[in-house]
C-alpha positions as CSV (number, residue, x, y, z in Angstrom):
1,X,-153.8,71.6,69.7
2,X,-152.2,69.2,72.6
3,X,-153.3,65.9,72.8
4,X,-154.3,65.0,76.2
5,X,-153.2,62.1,78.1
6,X,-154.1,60.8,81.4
7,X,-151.8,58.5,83.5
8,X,-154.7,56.7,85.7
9,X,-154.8,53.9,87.8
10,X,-156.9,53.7,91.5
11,X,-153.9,51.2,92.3
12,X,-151.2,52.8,94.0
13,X,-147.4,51.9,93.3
14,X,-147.8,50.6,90.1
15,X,-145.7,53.6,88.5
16,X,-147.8,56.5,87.6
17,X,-145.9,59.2,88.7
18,X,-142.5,57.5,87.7
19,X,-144.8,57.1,83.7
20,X,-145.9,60.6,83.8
21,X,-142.6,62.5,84.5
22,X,-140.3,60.2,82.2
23,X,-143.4,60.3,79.5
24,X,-143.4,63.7,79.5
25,X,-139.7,63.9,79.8
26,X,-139.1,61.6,76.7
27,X,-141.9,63.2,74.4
28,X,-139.8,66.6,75.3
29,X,-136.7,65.1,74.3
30,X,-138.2,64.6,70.4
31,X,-138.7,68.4,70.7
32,X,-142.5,67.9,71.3
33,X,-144.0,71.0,73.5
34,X,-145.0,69.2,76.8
35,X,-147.0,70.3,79.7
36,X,-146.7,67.7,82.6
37,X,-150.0,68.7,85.0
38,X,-149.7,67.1,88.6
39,X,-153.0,66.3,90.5
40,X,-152.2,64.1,93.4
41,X,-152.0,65.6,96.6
42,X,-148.7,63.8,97.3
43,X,-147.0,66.4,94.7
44,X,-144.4,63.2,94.1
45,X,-144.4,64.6,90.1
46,X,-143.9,67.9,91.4
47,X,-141.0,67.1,93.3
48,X,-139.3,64.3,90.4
49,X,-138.8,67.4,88.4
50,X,-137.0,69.5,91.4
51,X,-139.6,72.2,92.2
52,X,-139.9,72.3,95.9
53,X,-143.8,71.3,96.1
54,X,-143.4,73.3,99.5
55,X,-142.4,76.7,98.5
56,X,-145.0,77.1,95.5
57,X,-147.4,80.4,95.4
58,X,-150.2,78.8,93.0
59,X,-150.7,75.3,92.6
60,X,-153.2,73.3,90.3
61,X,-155.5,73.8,93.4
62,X,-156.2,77.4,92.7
63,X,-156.6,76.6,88.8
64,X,-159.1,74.3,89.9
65,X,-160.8,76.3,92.2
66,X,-160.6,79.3,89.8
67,X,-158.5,81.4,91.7
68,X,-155.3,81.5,89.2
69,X,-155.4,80.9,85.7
70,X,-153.4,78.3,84.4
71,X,-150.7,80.2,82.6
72,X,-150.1,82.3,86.0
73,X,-149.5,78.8,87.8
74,X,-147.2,76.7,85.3
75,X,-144.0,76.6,85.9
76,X,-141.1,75.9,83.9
77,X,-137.7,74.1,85.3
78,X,-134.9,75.8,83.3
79,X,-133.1,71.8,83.5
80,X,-136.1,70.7,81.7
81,X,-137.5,70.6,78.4
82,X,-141.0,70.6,79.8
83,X,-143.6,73.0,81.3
84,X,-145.6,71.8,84.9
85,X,-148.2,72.7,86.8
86,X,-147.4,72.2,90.7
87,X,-149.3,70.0,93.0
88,X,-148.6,69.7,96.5
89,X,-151.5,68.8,99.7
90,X,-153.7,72.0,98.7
91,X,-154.9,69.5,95.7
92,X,-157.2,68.2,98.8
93,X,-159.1,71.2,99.1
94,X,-159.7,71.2,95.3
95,X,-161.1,67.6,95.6
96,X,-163.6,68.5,98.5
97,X,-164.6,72.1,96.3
98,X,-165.2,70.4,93.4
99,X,-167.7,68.0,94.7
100,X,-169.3,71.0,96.2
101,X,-169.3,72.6,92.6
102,X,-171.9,72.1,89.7
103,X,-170.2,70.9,87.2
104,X,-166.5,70.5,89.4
105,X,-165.7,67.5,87.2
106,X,-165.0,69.9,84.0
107,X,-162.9,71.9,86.3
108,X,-159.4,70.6,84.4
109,X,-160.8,71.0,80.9
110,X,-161.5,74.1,81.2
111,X,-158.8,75.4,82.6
112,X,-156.3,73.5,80.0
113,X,-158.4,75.0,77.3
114,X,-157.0,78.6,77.6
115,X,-153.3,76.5,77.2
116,X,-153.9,73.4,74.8
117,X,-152.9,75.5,71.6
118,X,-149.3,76.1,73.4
119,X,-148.1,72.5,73.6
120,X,-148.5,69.2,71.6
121,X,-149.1,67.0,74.7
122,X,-150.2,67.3,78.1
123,X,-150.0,64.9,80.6
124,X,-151.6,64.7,83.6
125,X,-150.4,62.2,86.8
126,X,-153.7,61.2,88.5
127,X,-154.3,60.0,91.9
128,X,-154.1,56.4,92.7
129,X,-157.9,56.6,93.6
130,X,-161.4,57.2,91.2
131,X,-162.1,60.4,92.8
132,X,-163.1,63.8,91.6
133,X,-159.7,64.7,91.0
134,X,-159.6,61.3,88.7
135,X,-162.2,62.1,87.0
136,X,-161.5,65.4,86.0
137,X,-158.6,64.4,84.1
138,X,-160.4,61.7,82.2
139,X,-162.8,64.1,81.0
140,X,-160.1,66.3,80.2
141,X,-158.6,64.1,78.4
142,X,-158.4,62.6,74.9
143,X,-156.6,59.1,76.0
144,X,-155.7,57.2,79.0
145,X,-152.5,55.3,79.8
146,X,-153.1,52.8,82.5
147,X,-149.2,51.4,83.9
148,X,-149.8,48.5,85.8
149,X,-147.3,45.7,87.8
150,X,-147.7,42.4,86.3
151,X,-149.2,41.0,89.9
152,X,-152.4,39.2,91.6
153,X,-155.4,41.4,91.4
154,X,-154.3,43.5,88.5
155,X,-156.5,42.3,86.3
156,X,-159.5,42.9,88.5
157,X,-158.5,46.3,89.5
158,X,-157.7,47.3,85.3
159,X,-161.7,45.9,85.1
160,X,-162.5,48.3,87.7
161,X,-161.0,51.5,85.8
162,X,-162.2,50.3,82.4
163,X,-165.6,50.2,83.6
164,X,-164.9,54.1,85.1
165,X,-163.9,55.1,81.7
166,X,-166.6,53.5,79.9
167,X,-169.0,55.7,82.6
168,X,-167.1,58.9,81.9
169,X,-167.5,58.4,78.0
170,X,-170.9,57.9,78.2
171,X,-171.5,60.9,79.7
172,X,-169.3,63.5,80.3
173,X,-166.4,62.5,77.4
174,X,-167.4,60.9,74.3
175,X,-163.8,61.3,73.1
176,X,-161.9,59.3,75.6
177,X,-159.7,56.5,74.3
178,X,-157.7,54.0,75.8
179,X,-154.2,55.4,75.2
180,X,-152.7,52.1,76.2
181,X,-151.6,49.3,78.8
182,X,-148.3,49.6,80.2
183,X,-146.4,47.0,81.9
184,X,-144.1,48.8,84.7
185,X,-141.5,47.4,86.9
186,X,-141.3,44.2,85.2
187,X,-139.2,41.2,86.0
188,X,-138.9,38.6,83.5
189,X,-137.6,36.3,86.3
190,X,-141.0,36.3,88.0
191,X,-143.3,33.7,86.8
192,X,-145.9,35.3,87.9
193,X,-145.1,38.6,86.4
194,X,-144.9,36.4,83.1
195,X,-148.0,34.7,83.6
196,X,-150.1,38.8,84.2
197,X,-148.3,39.5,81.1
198,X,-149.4,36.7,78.9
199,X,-153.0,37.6,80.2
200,X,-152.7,41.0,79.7
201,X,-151.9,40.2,76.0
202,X,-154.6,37.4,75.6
203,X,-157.8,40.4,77.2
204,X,-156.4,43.0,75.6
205,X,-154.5,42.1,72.1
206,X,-154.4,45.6,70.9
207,X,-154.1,47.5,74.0
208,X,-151.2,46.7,75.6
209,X,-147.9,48.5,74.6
210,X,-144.9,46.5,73.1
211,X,-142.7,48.5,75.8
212,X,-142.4,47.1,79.1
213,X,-140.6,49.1,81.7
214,X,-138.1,47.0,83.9
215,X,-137.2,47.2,87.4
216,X,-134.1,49.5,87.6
217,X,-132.1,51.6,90.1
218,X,-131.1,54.5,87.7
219,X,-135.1,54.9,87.5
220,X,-136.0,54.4,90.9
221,X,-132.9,56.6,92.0
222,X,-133.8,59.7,89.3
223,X,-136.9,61.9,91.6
224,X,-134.5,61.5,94.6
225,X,-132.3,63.8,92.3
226,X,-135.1,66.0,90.5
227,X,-134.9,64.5,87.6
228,X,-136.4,62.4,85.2
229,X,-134.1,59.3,84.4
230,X,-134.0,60.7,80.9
231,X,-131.6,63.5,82.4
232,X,-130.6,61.4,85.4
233,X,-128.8,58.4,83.0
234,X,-130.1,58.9,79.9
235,X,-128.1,55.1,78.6
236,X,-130.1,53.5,81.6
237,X,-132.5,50.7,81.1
238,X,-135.9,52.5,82.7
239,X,-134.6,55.7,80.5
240,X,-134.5,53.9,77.2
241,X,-138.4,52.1,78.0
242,X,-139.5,55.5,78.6
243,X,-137.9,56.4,75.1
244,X,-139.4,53.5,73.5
245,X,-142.6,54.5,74.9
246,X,-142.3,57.8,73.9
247,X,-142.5,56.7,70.1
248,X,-145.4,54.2,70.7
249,X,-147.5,57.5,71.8
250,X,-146.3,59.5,68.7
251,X,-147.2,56.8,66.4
252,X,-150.6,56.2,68.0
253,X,-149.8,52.7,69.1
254,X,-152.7,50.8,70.9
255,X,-155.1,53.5,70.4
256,X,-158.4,52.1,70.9
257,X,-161.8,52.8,72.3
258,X,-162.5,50.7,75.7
């Protein structure tokens, strides 16, 4: 049965999207069965992996809403190791129907329920807000992964989503972990950046992952291309992180509950 990851964080820019497709495209690379679920609106994942988030017939918006099942809407990218299910700005009419649903936010589990025993991971690129569409993946999921910019206000806005998690355990997910803490787009020549790191490591000793992802072009220049930096330059730096990061998950590393 997959184990479910959610890539959450109500910042935007801090590398979600970038986390979810390389993750996904990294855990495939160890031969791992990998289902890569896109959720935003934006359909940025959809389009990193070079399906046309414009020219889809079923979308994770009519899983949501119960009018496709989920094998009918995944897709699979003969360049890629990996499974998806589409996103594109549909996803906005699942987030006002599922508010209007009783019980909307178990909308996701239930549909990745009919599909968990036909991958090892899924993992789902969230939103950069706490909305409906958020918190159906966290109470789909087993564990969270939280990437975040070593920056001013990080801190206060990782409180903010730890607090949501703690929320959603207490009542709708009493399995839900903290996957981990990932440092993106990091620039050891920023003293800041060095600073958010250091307290990063002091708050949250056992939660933050030994990988940090630099800043790099190969990485930045992959989705313009389709594809994961993994297939893009797979000797680049931001390819080998995502590698690195890839084992952390497999062994379990910074597992804990918030």
């Amino acid at each position: 049965m997959a184990r479910i990851l959610a890539i959450a964080n109500q910042k935007g820019g801090v590398g979600k999207t970038t986390t979810a497709v390389n993750l996904a495209a990294s855990l495939a690379a160890t031969k791992k069965r990998v289902l890569l679920v896109d959720i935003d609106a934006q359909g940025n994942a959809t389009m990193g992996v070079g399906v046309d988030k414009d020219d889809l017939e079923l979308t994770g918006c009519d899983v949501l809403l119960g009018e496709a099942t989920m094998a009918d809407a995944i897709v699979a990218p003969r360049t890629l190791g990996f499974s998806l299910l589409p996103s594109n700005t549909d996803m906005t009419a699942a987030e006002v129907g599922l508010r209007q649903q009783k019980g909307g936010e178990k909308a996701l589990a239930q549909a990745l329920a009919g599909v968990q025993d036909d991958f090892d991971y899924i993992v789902i690129d969230c939103p950069p807000a706490l909305s409906m569409l958020t918190v159906n993946a966290l109470v789909a999921a087993d564990g969270v992964m939280i990437p975040m910019q070593c920056e001013y206000y990080a801190l206060e806005g990782l409180s903010a989503l730890l607090d949501t998690i703690r929320k959603v355990r207490a009542v709708l997910n009493p399995r839900l972990e903290i996957e981990g803490v990932l440092r993106t787009m990091f620039d050891p020549r920023n003293n800041l950046a060095n600073e958010v790191s250091a307290q990063l490591l002091a708050h949250f000793p056992d939660q933050v992952y030994r990988t940090i992802v630099p800043r790099n072009v190969r990485l930045a220049e992959a989705p313009s291309h389709g594809l994961p930096a993994f297939d893009y330059d797979s000797q680049s730096k931001g390819a080998q992180a995502y590698l690195a990061l890839a084992g952390e998950v497999l062994r379990g590393s910074g597992r804990k509950a918030a």
